[in-house]
N, C-alpha and C positions, 0 to 999 in steps of 0.2 A: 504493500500500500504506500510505499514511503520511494518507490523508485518512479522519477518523473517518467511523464507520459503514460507507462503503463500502469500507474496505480488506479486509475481510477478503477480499474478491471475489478480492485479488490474490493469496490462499494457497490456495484453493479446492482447488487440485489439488496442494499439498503433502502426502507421505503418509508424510515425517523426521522429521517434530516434528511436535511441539503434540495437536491435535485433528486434525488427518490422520491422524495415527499411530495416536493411540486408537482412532479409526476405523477404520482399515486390519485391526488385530489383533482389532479387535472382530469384524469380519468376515472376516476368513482366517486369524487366529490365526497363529501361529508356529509354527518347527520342531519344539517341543513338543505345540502344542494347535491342534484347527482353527478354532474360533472358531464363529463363528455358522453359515457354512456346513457345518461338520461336522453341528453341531446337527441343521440340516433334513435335509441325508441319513443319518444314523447310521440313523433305521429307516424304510424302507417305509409302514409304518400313519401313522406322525408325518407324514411328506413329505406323506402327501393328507390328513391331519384337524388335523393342530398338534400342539401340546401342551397347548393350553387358554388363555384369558385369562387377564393376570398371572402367566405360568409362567417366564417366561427367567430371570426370580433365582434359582431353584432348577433347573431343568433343564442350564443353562449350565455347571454346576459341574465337571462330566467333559471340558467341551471350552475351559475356559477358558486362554490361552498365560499361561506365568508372564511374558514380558517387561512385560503391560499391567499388572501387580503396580510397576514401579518405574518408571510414568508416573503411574498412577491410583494413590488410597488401597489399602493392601493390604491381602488377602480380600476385599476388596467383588465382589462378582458384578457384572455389568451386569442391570439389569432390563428396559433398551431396547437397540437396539442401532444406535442414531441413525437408521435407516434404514427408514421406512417399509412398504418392501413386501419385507423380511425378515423384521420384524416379524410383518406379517403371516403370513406360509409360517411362523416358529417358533409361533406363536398361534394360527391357524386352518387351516396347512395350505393347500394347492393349492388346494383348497376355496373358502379362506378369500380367500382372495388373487384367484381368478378372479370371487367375489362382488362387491371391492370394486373391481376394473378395470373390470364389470359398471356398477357405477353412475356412476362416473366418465365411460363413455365413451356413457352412456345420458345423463348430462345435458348433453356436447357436444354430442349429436347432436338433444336439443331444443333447444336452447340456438339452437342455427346456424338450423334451419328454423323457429325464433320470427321471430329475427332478418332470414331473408330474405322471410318473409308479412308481415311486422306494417309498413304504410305510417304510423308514427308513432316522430317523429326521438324525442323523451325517451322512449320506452319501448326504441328499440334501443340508446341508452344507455348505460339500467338492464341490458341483457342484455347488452352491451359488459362492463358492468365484472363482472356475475357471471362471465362467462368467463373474465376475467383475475382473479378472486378464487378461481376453482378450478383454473385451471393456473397459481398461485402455491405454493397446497395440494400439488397433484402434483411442484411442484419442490422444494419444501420436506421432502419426503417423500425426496428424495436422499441427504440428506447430516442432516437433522435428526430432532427428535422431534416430531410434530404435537401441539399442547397443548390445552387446554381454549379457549383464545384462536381459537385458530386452527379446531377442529371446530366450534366454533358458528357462527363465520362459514361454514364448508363449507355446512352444514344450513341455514343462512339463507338460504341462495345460491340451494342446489338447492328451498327450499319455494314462495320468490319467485318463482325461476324457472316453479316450474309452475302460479306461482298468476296468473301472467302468461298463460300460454296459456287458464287456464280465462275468465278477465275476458273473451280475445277470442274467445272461442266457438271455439276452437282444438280440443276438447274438453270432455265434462262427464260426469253422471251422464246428464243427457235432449237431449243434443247429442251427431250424431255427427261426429266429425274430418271437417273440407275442408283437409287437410293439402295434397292434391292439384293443387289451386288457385292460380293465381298473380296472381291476383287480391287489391289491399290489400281488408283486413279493417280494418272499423271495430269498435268494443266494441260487442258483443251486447246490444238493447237486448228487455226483453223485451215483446210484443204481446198485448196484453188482446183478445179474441174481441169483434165489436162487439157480441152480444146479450148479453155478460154486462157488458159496458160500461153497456146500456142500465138493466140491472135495479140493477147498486150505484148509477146515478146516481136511479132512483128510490127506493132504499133510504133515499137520503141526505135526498131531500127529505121522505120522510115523519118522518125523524129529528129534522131542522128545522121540523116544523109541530111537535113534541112535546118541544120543548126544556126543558132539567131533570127530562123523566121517564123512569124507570130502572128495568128490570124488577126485582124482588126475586130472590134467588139460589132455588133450590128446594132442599130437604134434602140432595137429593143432588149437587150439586154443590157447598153446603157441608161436607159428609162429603168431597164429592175434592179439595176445597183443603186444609182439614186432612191427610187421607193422603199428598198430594204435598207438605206441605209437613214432615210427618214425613219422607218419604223423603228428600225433599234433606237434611233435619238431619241424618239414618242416614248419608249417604255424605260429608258436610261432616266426621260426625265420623270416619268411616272414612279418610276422606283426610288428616286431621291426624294421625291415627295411623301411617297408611302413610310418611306423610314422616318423622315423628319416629325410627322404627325404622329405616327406609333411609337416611333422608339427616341428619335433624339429631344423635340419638342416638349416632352412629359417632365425630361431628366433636368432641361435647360430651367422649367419652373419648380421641379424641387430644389434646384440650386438658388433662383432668387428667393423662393422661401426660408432655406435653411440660411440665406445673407438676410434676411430683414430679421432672422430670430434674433441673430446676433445684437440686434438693436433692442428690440423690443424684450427680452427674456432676463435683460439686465435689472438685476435689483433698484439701481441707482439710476437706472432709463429716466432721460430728463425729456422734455417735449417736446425737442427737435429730433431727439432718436427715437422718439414714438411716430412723430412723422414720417422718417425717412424709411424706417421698417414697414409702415404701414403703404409705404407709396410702391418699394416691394412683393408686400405680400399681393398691391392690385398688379404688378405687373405679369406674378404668377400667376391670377385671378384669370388677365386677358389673356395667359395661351392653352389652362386647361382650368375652364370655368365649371366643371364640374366636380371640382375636386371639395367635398364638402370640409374637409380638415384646414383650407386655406383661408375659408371665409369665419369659420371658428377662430381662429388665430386673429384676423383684422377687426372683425366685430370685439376679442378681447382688449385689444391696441386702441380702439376707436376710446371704449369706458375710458381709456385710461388715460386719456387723451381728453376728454372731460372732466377727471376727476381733478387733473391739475387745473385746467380753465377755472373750473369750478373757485377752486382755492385762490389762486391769481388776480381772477378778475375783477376789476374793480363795479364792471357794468353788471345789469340784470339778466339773469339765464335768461330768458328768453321764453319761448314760446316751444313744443314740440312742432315739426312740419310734417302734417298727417300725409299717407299717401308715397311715400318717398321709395326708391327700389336701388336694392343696393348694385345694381349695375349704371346708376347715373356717376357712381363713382369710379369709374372706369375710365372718366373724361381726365383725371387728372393723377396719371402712373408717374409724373414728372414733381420730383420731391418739392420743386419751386411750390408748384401749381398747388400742389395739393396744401402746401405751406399756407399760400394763400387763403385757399378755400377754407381750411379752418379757422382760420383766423376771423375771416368772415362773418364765420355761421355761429352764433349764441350756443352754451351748451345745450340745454335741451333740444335744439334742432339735433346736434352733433349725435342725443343720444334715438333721434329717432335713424337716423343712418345706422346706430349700430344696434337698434332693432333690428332693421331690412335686413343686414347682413346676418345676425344669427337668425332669423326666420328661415333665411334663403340654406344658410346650413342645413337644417334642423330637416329641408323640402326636398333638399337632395338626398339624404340618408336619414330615411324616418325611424330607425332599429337602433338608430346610435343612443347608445345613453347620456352621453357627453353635450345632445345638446340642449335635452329637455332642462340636464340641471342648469347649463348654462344659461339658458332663456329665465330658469327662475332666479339665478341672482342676479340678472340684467334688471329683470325688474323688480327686486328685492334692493340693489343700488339705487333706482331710481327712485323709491319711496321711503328709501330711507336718507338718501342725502340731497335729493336733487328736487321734490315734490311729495309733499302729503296727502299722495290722494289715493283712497282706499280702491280705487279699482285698480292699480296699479301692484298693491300687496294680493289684489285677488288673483290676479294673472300671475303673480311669482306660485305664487299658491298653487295655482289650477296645474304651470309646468312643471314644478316638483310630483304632483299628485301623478301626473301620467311617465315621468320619469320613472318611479315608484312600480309603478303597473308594469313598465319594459326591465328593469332590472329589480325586481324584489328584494335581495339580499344583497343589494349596495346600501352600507349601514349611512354612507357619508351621505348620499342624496334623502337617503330617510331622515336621517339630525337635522339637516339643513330644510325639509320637511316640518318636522317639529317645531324647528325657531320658527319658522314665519306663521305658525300658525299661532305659536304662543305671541308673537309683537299682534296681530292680529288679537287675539283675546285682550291684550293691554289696550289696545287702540280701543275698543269695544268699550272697556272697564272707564278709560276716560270719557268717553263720551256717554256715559248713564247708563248702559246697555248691560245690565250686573248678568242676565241669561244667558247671552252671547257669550261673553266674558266667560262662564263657570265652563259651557259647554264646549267651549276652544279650549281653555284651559285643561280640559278631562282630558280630548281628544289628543293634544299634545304630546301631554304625559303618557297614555297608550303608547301610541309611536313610539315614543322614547324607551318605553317598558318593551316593546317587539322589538328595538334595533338591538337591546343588552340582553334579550333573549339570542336573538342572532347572533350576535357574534362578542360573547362579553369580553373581549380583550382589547377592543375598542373603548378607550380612553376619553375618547371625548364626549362618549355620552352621557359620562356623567357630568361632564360640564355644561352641556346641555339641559340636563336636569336641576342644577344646579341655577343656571339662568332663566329657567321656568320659575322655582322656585323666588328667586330676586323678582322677576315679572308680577309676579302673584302678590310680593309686599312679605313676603315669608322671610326676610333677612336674616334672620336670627339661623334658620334652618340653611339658609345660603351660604354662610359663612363656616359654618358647621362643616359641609358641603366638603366649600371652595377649600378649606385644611387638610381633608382627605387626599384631596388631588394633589395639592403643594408636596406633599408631604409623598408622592412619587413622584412628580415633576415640578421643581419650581418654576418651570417658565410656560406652565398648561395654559396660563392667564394672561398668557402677556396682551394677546393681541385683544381682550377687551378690558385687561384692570382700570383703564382709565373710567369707563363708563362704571366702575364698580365703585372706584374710589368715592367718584360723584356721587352716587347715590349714599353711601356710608358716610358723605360728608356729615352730617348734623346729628350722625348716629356712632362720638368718637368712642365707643365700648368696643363695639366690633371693627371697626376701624383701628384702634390698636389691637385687639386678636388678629386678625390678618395679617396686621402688620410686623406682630409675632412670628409669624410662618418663614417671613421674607428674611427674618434676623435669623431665624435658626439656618435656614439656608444661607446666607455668608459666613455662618459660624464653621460649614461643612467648608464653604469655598470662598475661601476672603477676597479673590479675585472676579468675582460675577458682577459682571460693572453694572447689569441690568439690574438685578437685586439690590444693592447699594441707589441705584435709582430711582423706581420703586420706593424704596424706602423714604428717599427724601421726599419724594411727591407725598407720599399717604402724610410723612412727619409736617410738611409744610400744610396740607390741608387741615388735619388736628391743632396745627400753629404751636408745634415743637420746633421751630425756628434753629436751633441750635442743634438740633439731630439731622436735621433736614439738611444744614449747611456742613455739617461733616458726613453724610451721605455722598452729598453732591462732590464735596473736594476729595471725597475715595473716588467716584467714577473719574473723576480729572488726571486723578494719581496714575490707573489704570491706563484711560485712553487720553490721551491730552491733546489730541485734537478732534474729542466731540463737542460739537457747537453747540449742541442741544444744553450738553450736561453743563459747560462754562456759563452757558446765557441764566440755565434756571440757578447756577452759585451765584453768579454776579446778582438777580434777584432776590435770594434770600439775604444775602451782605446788606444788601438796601434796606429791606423788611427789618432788619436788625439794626439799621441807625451807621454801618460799620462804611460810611459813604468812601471813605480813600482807598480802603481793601475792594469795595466794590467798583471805585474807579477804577485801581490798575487790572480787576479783573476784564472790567468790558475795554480797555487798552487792547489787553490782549485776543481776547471776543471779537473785538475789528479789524485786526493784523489777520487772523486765521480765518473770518469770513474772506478776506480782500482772497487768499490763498487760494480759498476752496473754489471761487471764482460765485459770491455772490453778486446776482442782480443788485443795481444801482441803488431802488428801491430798497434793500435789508440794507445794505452799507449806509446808506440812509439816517434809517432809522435806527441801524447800534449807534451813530456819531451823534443821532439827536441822545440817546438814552448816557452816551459815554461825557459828553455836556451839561448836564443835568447833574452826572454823580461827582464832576469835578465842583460846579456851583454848590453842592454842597459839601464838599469837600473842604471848601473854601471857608465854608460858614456863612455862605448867603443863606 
């Protein structure tokens, strides 16, 4: 097991770990889901015809086990299911599967009676090794995926092979088979008839009493070299065509795809590389406009692409622009143009474009589960930061619900399920409506209770529950909760503590419990510059000023060019009267903004904030 290459031989039939296991659930699925075998029997029609080529990414969604969720990446579907002649039966059906055991066992069976007629040692060989080049294929088909590498060699195998019987007159178009025979076969030599022997050898000599003379073409067989030699240029250019659209034109827009990712996939993507990636992903768009995964990608570029507008601008969103398709964004693949165009258009128009374009995903590949969820946090973003208006939470609603319906045991779209129905029951609870309220509230919690029956190793459900419960006004039980969770991952919270802090604002009991949790975790790891953060936020809201501001100078200690963590010390120095120390902080605050390359506007306003801490510094 310990010698490279060949160890893996020694885990082959391991099915506890690793890629055994993946395997295993891939094909039997778990107590949950039946996996790939469910697949082929779930219908009748499917078991003898497939589901089609390239379908197990999407088809698999109903039978997928949540266990292979906390082996493999999670939501990823499997597109193969390592296993050749599964594969098969999920792709082509009984059908399918009896055609390719069909040819497999049709080139043993040449293969062997080449092998025992052909009396020549290098040619059995060459059919030696093809048969051990296609029951390597067949074993390979056990437990792998057969790749581009390996089918060429298949088809190489099997054309050699027959191209071997035809050389030895095994076979042909005007030969018929002496399969029969046990007699060696020498290569089929062919025999010129002696009277036509007779006549090209006198063709030849009258050719040589007339040597350098050449008859002249006649009109018309200059007329049929021109035409045939139109026709070949007609189908030269036909074939460069044909390839360019099928094979080179497909690869040319995965490659401008996989260049705009490079923009757009970045943490720190600012909003000219949101642009330029998205101007990309349309150029990919115009040469294979059916590619539903491209318009996923630009529709997520587009949000995001709004969210800074959003934050930036100083004018009014705007208005949505009802009616809009996302092919009018086709006009502008040119990163200027499209610069432009954004710039233009108000958010909310921006975000009804990047409606059109996840719609137009979602119409091209309706099986996808990827885009129902996406349609619901499109418009779970929209009604939570960009417009309060409850049909907007309905619609995130309605596309989780049917997201839900295509993949059942995707626990992530089912949570993400639960919250909007729980913001939905709060929405409800503000507005008088205590019935609606109770009975969202129930249903939530359901959900929440079937996603931790599914798959309880799934973590975030309980912060989910968790956030129901704060929803509800239950805080006391929230925070209860929220200590469990800390208490296996101190950063479970990060991406909502802030709305948590808020609300524990006026309630500093539990607001220091919490904030208990985050101290025992740097007591674990003195270097967690997030925790140390946290920390001063919760201490500065409770107005522990003096905890709050040695929080904030540990994150400094740590990363000394976060801007965040310098701006919120230099603030609390001020909160504390300590105007000179919080002078030379925002000194420094504005050297390291100028660095990072802030807009004019933040440089701005640190010089007005770093003015202010010097006047009083002064004793004005």
């Amino acid at each position: 097991r310990e010698v490279p290459y060949l160890g893996r031989m020694g885990r082959l039939l391991e099915v506890d770990q690793s890629t055994g296991l993946v395997r295993k659930l891939i094909w039997l699925g778990d107590d949950q889901a039946g996996g790939a075998v469910a697949l082929i029997t779930a219908e009748p029609l499917r078991t003898v015809i497939g589901y089609g080529p390239e379908s197990m990414f999407v088809a698999y969604n109903r039978f997928y086990p949540p266990s292979l969720a906390n082996i493999e990446s999670r939501g990823a579907s499997p597109d193969r299911s390592h296993q050749a002649y599964l594969d098969e039966l999920i792709n082509k059906g009984v059908l399918g599967l009896a055609s390719y055991l069909f040819v497999l066992i049709s080139f043993f069976t040449l293969a062997w009676r080449l092998t025992t007629r052909i009396d020549d040692w290098p040619t059995q060989i060459l059919l030696a090794a093809g048969i051990a080049t296609v029951s390597a294929h067949a074993v390979e088909g056990l437990t792998g995926i057969p790749i581009v590498a390996t089918l060429m060699l298949l088809w190489i195998t099997i054309a050699i092979t027959y191209t071997i019987g035809t050389i030895y007159g095994e076979y042909g178009p005007n030969t018929q088979a002496n399969l029969a025979s046990a007699e060696s076969i020498e290569p089929a030599q062919p025999v010129e008839p002696a009277a036509r022997s007779r006549q090209n050898q006198n063709r030849k000599r009258q050719a040589g009493s007339r040597t350098g003379q050449r008859s002249a073409p006649t009109p018309r067989q200059e007329r049929a070299g021109v035409g045939a030699t139109l026709v070949y240029g007609l189908i030269m250019v036909g074939a460069l065509i044909a390839a360019w659209l099928f094979n080179i034109d497909n690869v040319y827009a995965d490659m401008l795809f996989q260049e705009g990712q490079n923009y757009t996939e970045s943490q720190q993507a600012t909003l000219d590389q949101y642009i330029v990636g998205s101007a990309y992903y349309l150029d990919a768009i115009s040469k294979e406009p059916d590619q539903d995964f491209y318009y996923l990608n630009l529709g997520r570029s587009l949000m995001s692409i709004v969210d800074i507008r959003r934050q930036s601008t100083s004018t009014s969103l705007g208005e949505p622009t009802p009616g809009v398709k996302a092919s009018e964004l086709l006009k502008y693949l040119d990163p200027n143009d499209l610069q432009q165009f954004v710039l233009k258009q108000p958010p909310m128009a921006l975000m009804s474009y990047a409606e059109a374009v996840l719609l137009e995903a979602q119409r091209l590949s309706p099986l996808n589960k990827d885009h129902y969820a996406n349609l619901g946090r499109m418009y779970n973003f929209w009604f939570s930061r960009l417009q309060r208006e409850p049909a907007l939470l309905n619609k995130a609603i309605d596309w989780y619900r049917r997201g839900v319906e295509i993949a059942p045991q995707d626990v992530t779209i089912l949570n993400e399920y639960a919250s909007a129905i729980a913001i939905q029951a709060s929405e409800a609870r503000k507005n008088g409506d205590e019935a609606t309220a109770i009975a969202r509230f129930t249903q939530a919690n359901e959900l929440l209770a079937r996603s931790a029956q599914i798959d309880p190793r799934y973590h975030d459900t309980a912060t989910r529950t968790a956030e129901v419960l704060r929803l509800q006004g239950r805080y006391a039980e929230a925070v209860d909760q929220y200590l469990v969770i800390l208490q296996q991952n101190p950063h479970a919270l990060d991406a909502q503590i802030t709305n948590i802090i808020e609300v524990l604002r006026d309630k500093p009991d539990l607001l220091q419990k919490l904030r208990g949790a985050y101290e025992a975790a740097i007591a674990q790891n003195p270097d967690d510059y997030a925790s140390h953060a946290l920390i001063g936020l919760m201490a500065a809201r409770g107005n522990d000023l003096p905890r709050a501001a040695a929080a904030f100078n540990q994150v400094i200690r740590i990363q000394p060019n976060n801007l965040e963590a310098r701006q919120n010390y230099t603030l609390v120095l001020s909160d504390m009267l300590q105007y000179r120390q919080a002078a030379d902080q925002a000194t420094l605050l504005l050297d390291l903004a100028k660095q990072q390359g802030a807009t004019q506007q933040e440089q701005a306003a640190l010089q007005g904030l770093l003015a202010f801490l010097q006047q009083k510094a002064g004793g004005s």
